[in-house]
ChimeraX commands (.cxc) that place a marker at each C-alpha (Angstrom):
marker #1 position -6.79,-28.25,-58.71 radius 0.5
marker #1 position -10.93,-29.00,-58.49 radius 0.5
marker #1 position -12.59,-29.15,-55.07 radius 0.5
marker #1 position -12.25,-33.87,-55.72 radius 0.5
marker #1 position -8.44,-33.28,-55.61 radius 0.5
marker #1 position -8.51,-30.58,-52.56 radius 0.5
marker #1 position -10.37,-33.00,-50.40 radius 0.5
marker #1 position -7.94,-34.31,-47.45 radius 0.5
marker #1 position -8.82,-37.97,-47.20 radius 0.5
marker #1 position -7.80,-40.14,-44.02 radius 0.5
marker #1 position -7.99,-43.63,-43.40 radius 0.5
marker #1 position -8.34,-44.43,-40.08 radius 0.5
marker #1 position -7.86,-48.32,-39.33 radius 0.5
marker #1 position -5.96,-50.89,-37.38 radius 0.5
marker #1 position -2.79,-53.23,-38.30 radius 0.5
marker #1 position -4.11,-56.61,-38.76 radius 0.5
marker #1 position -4.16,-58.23,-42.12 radius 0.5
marker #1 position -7.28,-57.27,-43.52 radius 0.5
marker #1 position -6.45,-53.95,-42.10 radius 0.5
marker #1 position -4.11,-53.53,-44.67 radius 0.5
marker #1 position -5.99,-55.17,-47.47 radius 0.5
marker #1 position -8.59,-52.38,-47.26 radius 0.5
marker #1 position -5.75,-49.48,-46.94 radius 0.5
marker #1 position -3.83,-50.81,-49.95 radius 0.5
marker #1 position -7.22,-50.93,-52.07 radius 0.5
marker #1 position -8.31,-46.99,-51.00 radius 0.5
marker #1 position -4.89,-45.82,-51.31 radius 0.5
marker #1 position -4.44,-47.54,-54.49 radius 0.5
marker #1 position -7.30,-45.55,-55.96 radius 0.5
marker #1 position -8.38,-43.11,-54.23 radius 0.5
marker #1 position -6.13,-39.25,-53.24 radius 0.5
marker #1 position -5.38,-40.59,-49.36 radius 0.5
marker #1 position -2.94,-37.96,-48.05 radius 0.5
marker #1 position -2.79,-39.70,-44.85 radius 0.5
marker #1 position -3.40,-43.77,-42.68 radius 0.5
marker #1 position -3.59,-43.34,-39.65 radius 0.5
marker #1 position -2.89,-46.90,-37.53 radius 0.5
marker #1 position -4.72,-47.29,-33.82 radius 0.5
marker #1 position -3.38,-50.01,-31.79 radius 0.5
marker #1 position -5.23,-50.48,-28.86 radius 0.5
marker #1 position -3.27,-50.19,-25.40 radius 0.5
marker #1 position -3.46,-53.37,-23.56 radius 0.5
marker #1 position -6.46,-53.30,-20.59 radius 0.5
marker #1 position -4.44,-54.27,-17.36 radius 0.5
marker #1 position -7.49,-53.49,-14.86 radius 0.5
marker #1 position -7.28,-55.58,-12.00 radius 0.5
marker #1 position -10.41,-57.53,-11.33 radius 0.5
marker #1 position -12.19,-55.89,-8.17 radius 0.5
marker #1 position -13.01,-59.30,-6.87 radius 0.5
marker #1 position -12.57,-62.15,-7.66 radius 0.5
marker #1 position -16.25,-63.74,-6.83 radius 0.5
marker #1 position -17.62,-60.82,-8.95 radius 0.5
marker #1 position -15.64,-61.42,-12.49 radius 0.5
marker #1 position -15.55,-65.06,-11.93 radius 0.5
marker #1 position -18.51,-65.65,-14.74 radius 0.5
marker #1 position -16.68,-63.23,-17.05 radius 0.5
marker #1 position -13.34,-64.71,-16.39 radius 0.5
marker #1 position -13.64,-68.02,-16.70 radius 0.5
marker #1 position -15.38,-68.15,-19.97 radius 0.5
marker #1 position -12.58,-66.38,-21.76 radius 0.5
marker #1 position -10.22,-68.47,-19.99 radius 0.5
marker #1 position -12.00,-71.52,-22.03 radius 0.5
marker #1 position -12.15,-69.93,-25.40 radius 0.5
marker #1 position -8.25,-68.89,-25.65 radius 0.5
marker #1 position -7.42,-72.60,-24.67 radius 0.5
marker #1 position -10.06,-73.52,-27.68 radius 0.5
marker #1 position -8.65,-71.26,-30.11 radius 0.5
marker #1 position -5.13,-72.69,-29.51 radius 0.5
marker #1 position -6.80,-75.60,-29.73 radius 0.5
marker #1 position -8.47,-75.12,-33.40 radius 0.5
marker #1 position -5.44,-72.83,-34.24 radius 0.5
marker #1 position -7.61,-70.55,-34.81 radius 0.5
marker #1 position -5.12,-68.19,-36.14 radius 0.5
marker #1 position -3.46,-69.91,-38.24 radius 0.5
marker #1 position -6.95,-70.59,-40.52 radius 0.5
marker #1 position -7.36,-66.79,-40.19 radius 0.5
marker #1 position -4.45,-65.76,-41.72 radius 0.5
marker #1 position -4.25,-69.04,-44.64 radius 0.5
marker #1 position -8.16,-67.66,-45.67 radius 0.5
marker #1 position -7.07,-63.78,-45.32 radius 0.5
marker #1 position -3.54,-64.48,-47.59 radius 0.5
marker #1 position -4.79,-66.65,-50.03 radius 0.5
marker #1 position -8.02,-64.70,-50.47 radius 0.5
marker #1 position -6.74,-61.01,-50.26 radius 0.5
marker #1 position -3.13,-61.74,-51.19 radius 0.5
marker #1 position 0.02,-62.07,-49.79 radius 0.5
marker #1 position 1.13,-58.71,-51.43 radius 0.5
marker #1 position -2.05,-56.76,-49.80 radius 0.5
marker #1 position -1.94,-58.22,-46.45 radius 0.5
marker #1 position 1.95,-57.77,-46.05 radius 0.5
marker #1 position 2.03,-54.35,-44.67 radius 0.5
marker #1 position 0.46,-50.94,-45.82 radius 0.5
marker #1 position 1.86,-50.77,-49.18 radius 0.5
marker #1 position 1.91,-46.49,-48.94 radius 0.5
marker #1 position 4.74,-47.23,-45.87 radius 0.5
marker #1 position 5.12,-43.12,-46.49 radius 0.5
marker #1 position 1.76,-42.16,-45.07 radius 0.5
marker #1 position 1.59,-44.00,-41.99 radius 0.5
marker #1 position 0.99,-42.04,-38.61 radius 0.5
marker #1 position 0.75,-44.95,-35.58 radius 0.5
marker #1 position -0.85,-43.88,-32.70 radius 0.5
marker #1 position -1.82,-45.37,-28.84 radius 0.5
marker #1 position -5.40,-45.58,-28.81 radius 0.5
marker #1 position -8.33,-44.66,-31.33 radius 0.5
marker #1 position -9.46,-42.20,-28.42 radius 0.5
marker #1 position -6.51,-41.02,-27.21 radius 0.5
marker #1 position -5.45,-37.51,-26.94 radius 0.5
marker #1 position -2.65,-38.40,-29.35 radius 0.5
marker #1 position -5.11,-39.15,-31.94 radius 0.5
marker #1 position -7.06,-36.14,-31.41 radius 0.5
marker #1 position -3.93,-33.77,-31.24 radius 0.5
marker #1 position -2.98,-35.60,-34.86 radius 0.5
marker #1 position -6.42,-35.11,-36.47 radius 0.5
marker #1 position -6.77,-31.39,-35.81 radius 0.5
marker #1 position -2.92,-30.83,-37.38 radius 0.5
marker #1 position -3.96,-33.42,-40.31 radius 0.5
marker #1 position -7.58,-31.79,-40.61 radius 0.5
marker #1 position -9.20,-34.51,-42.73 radius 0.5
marker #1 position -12.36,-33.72,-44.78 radius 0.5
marker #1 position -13.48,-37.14,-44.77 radius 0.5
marker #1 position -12.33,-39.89,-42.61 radius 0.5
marker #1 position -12.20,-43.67,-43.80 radius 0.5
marker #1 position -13.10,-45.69,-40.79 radius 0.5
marker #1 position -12.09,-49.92,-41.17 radius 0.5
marker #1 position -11.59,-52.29,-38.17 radius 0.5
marker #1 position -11.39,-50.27,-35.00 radius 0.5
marker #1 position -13.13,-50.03,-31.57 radius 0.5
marker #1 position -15.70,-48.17,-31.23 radius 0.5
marker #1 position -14.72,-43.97,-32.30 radius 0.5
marker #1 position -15.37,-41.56,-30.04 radius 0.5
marker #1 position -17.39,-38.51,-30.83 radius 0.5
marker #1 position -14.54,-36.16,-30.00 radius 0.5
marker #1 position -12.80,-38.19,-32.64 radius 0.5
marker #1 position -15.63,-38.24,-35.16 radius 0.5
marker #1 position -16.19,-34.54,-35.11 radius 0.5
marker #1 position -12.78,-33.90,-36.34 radius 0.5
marker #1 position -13.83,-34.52,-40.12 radius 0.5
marker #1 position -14.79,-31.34,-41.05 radius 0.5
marker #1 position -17.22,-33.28,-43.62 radius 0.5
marker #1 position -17.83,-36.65,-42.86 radius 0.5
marker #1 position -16.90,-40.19,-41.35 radius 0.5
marker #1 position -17.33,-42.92,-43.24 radius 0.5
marker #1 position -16.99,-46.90,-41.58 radius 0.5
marker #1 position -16.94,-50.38,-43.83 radius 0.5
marker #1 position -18.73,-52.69,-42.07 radius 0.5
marker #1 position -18.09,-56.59,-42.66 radius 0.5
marker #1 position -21.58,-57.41,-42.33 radius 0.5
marker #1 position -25.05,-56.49,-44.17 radius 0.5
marker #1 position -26.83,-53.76,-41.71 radius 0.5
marker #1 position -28.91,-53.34,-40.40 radius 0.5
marker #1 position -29.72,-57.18,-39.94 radius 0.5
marker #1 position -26.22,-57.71,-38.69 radius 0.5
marker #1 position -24.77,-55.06,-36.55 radius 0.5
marker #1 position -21.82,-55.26,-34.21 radius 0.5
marker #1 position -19.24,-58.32,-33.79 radius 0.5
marker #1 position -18.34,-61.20,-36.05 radius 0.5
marker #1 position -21.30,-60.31,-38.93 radius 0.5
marker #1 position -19.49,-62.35,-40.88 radius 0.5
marker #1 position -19.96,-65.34,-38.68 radius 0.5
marker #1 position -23.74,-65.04,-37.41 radius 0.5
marker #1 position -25.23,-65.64,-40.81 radius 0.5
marker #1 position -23.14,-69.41,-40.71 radius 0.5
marker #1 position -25.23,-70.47,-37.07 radius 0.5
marker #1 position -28.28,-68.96,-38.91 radius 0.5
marker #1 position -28.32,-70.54,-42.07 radius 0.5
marker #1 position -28.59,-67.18,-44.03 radius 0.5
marker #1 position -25.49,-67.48,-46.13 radius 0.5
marker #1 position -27.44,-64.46,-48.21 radius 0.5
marker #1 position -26.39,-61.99,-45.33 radius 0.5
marker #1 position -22.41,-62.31,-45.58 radius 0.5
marker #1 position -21.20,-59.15,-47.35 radius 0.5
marker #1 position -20.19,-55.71,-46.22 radius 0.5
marker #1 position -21.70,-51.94,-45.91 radius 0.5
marker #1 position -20.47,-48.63,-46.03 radius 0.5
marker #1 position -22.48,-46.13,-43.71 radius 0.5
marker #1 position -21.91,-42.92,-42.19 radius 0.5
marker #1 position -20.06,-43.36,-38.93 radius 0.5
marker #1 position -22.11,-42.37,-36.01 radius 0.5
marker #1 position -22.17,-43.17,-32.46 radius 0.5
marker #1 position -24.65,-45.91,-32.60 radius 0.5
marker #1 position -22.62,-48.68,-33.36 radius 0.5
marker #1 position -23.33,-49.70,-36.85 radius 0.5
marker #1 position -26.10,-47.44,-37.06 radius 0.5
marker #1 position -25.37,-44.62,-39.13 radius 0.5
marker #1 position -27.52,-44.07,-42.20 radius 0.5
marker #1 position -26.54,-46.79,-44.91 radius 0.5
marker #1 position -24.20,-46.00,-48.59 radius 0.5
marker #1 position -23.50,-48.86,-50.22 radius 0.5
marker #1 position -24.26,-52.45,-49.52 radius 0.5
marker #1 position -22.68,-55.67,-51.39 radius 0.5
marker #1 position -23.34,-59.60,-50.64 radius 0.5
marker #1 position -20.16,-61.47,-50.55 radius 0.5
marker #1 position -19.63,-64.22,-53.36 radius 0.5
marker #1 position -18.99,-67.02,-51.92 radius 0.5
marker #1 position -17.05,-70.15,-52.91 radius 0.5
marker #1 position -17.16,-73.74,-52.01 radius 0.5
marker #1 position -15.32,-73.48,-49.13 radius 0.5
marker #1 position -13.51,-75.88,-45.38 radius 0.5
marker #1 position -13.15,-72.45,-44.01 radius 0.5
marker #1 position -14.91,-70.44,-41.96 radius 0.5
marker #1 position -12.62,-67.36,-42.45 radius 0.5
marker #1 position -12.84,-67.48,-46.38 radius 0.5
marker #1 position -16.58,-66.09,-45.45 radius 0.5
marker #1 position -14.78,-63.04,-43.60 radius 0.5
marker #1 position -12.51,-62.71,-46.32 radius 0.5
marker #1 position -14.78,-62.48,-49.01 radius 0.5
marker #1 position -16.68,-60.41,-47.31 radius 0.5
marker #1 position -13.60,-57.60,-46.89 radius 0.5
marker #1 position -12.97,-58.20,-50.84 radius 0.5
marker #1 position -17.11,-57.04,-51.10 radius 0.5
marker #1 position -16.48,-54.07,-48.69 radius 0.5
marker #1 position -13.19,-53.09,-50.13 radius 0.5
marker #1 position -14.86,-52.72,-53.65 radius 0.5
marker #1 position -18.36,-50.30,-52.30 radius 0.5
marker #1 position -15.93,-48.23,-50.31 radius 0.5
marker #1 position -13.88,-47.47,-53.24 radius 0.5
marker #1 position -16.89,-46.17,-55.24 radius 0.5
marker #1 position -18.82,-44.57,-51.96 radius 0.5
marker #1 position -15.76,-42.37,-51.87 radius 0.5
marker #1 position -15.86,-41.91,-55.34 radius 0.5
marker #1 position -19.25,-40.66,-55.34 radius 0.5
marker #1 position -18.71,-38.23,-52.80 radius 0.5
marker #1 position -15.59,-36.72,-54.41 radius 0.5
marker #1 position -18.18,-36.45,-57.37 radius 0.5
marker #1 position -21.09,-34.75,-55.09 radius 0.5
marker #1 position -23.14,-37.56,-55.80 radius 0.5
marker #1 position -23.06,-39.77,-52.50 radius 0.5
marker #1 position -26.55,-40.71,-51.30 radius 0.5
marker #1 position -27.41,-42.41,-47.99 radius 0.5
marker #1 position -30.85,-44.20,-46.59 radius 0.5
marker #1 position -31.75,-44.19,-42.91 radius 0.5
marker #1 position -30.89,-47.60,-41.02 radius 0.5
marker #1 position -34.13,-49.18,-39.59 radius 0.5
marker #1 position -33.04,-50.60,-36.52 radius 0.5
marker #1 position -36.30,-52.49,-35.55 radius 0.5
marker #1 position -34.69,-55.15,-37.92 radius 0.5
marker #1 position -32.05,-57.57,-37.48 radius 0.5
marker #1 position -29.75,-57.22,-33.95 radius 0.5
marker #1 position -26.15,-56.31,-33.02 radius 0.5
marker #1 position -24.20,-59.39,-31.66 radius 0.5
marker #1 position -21.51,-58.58,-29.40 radius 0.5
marker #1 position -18.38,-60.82,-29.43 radius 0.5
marker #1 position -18.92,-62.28,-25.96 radius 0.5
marker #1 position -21.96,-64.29,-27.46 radius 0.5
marker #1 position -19.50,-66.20,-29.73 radius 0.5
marker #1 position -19.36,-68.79,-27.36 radius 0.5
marker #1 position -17.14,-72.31,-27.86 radius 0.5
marker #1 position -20.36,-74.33,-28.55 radius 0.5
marker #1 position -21.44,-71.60,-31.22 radius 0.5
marker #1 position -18.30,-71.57,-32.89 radius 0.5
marker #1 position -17.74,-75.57,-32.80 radius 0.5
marker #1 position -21.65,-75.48,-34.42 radius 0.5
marker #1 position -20.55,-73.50,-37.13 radius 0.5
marker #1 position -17.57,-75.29,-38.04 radius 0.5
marker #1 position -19.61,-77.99,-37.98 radius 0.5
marker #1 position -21.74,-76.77,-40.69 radius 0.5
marker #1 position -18.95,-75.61,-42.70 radius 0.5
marker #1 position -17.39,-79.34,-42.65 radius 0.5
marker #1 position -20.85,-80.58,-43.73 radius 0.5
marker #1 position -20.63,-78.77,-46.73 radius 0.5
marker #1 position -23.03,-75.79,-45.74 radius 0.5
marker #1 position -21.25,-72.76,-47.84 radius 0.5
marker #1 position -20.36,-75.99,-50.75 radius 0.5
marker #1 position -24.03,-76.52,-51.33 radius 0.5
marker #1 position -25.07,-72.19,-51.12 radius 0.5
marker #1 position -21.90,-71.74,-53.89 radius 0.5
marker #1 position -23.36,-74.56,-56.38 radius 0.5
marker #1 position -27.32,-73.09,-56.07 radius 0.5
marker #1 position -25.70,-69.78,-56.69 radius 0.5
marker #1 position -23.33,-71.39,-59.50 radius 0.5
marker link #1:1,2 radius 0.2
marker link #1:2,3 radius 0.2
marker link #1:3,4 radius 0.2
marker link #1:4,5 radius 0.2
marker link #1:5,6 radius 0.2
marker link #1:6,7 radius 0.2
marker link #1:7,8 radius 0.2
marker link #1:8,9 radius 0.2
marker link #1:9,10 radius 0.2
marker link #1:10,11 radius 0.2
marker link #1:11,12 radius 0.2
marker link #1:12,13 radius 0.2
marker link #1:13,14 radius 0.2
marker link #1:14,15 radius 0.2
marker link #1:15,16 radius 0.2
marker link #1:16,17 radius 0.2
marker link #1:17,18 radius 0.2
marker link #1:18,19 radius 0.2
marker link #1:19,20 radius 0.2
marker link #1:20,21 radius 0.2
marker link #1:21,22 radius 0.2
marker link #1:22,23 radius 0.2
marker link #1:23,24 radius 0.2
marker link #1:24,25 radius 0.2
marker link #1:25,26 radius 0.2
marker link #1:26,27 radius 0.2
marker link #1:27,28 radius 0.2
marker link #1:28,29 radius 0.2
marker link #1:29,30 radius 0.2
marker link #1:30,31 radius 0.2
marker link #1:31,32 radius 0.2
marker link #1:32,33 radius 0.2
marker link #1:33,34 radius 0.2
marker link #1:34,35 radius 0.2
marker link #1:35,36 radius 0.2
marker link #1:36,37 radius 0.2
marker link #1:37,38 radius 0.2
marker link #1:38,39 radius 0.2
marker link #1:39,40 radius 0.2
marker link #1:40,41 radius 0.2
marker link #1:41,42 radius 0.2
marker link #1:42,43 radius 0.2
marker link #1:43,44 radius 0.2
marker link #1:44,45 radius 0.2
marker link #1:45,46 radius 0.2
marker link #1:46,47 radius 0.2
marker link #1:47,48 radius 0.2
marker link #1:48,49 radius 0.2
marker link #1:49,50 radius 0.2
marker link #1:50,51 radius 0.2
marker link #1:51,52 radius 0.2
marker link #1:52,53 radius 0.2
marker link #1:53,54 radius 0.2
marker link #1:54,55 radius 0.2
marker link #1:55,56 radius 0.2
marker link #1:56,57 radius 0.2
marker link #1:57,58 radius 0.2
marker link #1:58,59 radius 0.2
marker link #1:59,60 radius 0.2
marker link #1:60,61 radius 0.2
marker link #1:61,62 radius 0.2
marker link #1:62,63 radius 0.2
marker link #1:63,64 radius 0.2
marker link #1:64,65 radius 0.2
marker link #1:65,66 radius 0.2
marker link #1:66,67 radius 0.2
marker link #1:67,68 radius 0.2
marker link #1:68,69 radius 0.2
marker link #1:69,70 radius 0.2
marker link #1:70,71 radius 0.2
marker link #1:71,72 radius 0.2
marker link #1:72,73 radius 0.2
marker link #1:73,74 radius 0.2
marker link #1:74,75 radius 0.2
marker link #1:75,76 radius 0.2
marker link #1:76,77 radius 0.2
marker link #1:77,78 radius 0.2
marker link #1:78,79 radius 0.2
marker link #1:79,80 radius 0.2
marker link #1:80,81 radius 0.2
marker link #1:81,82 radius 0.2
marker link #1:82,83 radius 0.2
marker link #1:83,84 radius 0.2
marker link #1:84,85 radius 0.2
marker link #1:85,86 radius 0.2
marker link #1:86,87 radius 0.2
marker link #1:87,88 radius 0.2
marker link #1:88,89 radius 0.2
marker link #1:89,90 radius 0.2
marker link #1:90,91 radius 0.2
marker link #1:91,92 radius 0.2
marker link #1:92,93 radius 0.2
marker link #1:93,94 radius 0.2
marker link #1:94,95 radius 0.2
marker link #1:95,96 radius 0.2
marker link #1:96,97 radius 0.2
marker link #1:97,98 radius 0.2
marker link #1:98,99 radius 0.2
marker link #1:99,100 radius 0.2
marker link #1:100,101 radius 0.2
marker link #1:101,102 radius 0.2
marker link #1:102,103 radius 0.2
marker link #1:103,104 radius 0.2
marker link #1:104,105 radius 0.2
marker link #1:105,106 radius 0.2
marker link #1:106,107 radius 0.2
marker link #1:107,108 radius 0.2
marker link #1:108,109 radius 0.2
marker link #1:109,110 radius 0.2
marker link #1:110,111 radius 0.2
marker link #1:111,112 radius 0.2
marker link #1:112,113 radius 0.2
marker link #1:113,114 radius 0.2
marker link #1:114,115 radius 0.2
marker link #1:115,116 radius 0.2
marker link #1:116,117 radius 0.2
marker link #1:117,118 radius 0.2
marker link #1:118,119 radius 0.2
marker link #1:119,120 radius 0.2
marker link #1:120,121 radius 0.2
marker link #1:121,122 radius 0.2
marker link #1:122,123 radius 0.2
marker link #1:123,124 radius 0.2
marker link #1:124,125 radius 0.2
marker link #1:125,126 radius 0.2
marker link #1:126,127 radius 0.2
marker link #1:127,128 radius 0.2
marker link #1:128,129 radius 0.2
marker link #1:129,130 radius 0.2
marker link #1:130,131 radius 0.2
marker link #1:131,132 radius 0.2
marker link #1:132,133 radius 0.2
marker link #1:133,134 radius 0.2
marker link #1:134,135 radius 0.2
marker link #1:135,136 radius 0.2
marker link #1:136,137 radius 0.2
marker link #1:137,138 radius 0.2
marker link #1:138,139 radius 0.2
marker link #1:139,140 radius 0.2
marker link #1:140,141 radius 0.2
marker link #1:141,142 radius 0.2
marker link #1:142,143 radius 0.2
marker link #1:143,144 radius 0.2
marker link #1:144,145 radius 0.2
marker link #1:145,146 radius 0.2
marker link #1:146,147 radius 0.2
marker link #1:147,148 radius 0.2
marker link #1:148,149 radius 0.2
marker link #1:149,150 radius 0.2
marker link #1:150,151 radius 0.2
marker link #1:151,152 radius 0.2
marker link #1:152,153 radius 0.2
marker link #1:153,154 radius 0.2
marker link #1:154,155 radius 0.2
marker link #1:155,156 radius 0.2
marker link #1:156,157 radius 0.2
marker link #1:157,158 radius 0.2
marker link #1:158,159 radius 0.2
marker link #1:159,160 radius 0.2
marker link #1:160,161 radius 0.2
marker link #1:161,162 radius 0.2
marker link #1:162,163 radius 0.2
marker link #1:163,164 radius 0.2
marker link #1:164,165 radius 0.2
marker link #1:165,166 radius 0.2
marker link #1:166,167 radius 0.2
marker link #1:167,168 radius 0.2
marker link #1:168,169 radius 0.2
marker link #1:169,170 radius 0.2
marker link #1:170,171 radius 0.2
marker link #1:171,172 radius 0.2
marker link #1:172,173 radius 0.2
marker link #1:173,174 radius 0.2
marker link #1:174,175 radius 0.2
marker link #1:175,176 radius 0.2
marker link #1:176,177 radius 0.2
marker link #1:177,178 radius 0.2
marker link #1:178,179 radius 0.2
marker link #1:179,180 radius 0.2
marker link #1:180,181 radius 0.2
marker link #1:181,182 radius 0.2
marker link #1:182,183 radius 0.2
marker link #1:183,184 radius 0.2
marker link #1:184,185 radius 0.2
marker link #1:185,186 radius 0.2
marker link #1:186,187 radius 0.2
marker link #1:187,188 radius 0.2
marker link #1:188,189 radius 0.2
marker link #1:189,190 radius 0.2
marker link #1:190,191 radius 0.2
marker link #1:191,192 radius 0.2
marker link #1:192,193 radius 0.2
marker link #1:193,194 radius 0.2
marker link #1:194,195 radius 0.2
marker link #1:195,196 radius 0.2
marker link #1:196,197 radius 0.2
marker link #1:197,198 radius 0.2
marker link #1:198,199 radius 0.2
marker link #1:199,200 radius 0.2
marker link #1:200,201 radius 0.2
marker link #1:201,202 radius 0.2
marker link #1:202,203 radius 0.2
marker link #1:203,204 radius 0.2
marker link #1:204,205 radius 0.2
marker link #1:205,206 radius 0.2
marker link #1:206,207 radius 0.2
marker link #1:207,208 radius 0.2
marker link #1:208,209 radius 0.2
marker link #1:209,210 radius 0.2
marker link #1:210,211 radius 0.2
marker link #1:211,212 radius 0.2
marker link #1:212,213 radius 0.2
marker link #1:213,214 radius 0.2
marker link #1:214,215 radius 0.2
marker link #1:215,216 radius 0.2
marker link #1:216,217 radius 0.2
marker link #1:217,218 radius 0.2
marker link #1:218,219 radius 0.2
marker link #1:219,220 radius 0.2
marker link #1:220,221 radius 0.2
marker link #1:221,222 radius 0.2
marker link #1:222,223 radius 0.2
marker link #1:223,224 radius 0.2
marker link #1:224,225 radius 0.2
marker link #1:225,226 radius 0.2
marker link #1:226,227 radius 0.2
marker link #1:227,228 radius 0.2
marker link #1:228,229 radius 0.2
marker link #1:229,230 radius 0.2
marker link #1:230,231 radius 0.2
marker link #1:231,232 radius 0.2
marker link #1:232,233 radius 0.2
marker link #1:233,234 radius 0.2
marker link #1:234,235 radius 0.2
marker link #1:235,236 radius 0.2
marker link #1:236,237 radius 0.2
marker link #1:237,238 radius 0.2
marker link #1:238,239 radius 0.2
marker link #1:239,240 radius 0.2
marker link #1:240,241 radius 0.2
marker link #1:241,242 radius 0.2
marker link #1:242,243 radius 0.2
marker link #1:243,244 radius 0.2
marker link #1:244,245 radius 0.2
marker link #1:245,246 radius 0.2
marker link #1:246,247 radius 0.2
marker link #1:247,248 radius 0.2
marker link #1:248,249 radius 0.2
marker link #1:249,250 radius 0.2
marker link #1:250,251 radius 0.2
marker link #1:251,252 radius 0.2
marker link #1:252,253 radius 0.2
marker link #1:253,254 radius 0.2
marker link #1:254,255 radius 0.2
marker link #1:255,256 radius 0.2
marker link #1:256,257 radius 0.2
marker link #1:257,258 radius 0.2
marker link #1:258,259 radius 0.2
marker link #1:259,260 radius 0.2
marker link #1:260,261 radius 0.2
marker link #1:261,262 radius 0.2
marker link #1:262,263 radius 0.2
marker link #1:263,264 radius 0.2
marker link #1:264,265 radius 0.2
marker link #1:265,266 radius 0.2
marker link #1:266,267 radius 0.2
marker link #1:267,268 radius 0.2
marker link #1:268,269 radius 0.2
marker link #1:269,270 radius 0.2
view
């Protein structure tokens, strides 16, 4: 056995549909001995007062009555199963090397990474890993990043570039996994290819298939000793947090999709 096939390699992801498109494409090439599935507890903090969360309250309030609203949902899974596939997006197809576990911080998750000691961990689709977490690879940590860093860091990359008009900047990067979120010196990169499209979440969609593909050979490379990385410059672009996805922003950008925004970038690309 060479030092490629000795490598322990974890994935380390959540259990959402995409979630399990990404898992099913590493494990489906790549020597994963173990996926490791974080659901996040729910929060069930209190609100101190009631005059002093009222600004933070109230707008979520308004957005899950608009999601119901746009069934919001239900586009996100018809773009994620017709674009990643109903057989990918089932379930994690490698049922046999799934630990679940309470929390990507947890003590539960620590206690499992030091008995699975991973060499390199696969990071897709979680909140925001700890550093007691991260230092458990005893090589490196790895994170697939729907969006194109370091102009688009943080929440809903995918989505920014619509409100912006830069249809150029929907894609995905692999970078080291470090504390600063998205920050981590840069692997891979790859722009989505996008379709004429009614759907706002065939943009996210495409832009796992992108990241799916560059993770597959940025693992690849370092199983061949060959993985290079580039220092993110961070004076450049901005990280959106998911707060600033406001109802007006998101009605303006299904506007734009309606009038044919991602049609007309698709037939200049065509």
């Amino acid at each position: 056995m060479d030092e490629a096939e000795a490598k322990r390699l974890l994935i380390l992801t959540g259990d959402g549909l995409e979630h399990h498109y990404v898992a099913n494409v590493l494990s489906a090439a790549l020597p994963i001995t173990a996926i490791v599935v974080a659901q996040e507890p729910q929060r069930r903090n209190l609100p101190a007062g009631l005059r002093s969360r009222f600004f933070f309250v109230i707008p979520r309030i308004i957005r899950m009555f608009y999601w119901q609203a746009v069934r919001d949902a239900q586009q996100r899974r018809s773009s994620f199963v017709r674009i990643l596939g109903e057989g990918l997006t089932a379930d994690f197809q490698r049922g046999d090397l799934v630990r679940r576990v309470q929390g990507i911080n947890s003590e539960q998750t620590r206690e499992l990474l030091t008995k699975l000691r991973p060499d390199l961990i696969l990071v897709y689709g979680t909140a925001i890993v700890a550093n007691r977490i991260l230092e458990l690879a005893t090589d490196l940590v790895l994170n697939m990043h729907t969006g194109i860093s370091p102009h688009y860091r943080g929440a809903d990359t995918w989505f920014w570039p619509i409100i912006n008009r830069e249809l150029h900047m929907v894609g995905a990067t692999v970078h080291q996994c470090t504390a600063a979120v998205d920050g981590g010196p840069i692997l891979k990169t790859a722009r989505a290819l996008l379709k004429p499209s009614r759907n706002m979440y065939d943009l996210f969609a495409w832009s796992v298939v992108a990241g799916a593909e560059i993770y597959v050979e940025a693992v690849c490379d370092y199983l061949a000793g060959s993985l290079h990385s580039q220092p993110q410059n961070l004076s450049i672009g901005r990280e959106y947090r998911s707060a600033e996805r406001t109802v007006a922003r998101d009605l303006a950008a299904r506007r734009l999709i309606r009038g044919g925004i991602v049609d007309g970038y698709a037939r200049t690309k065509a």
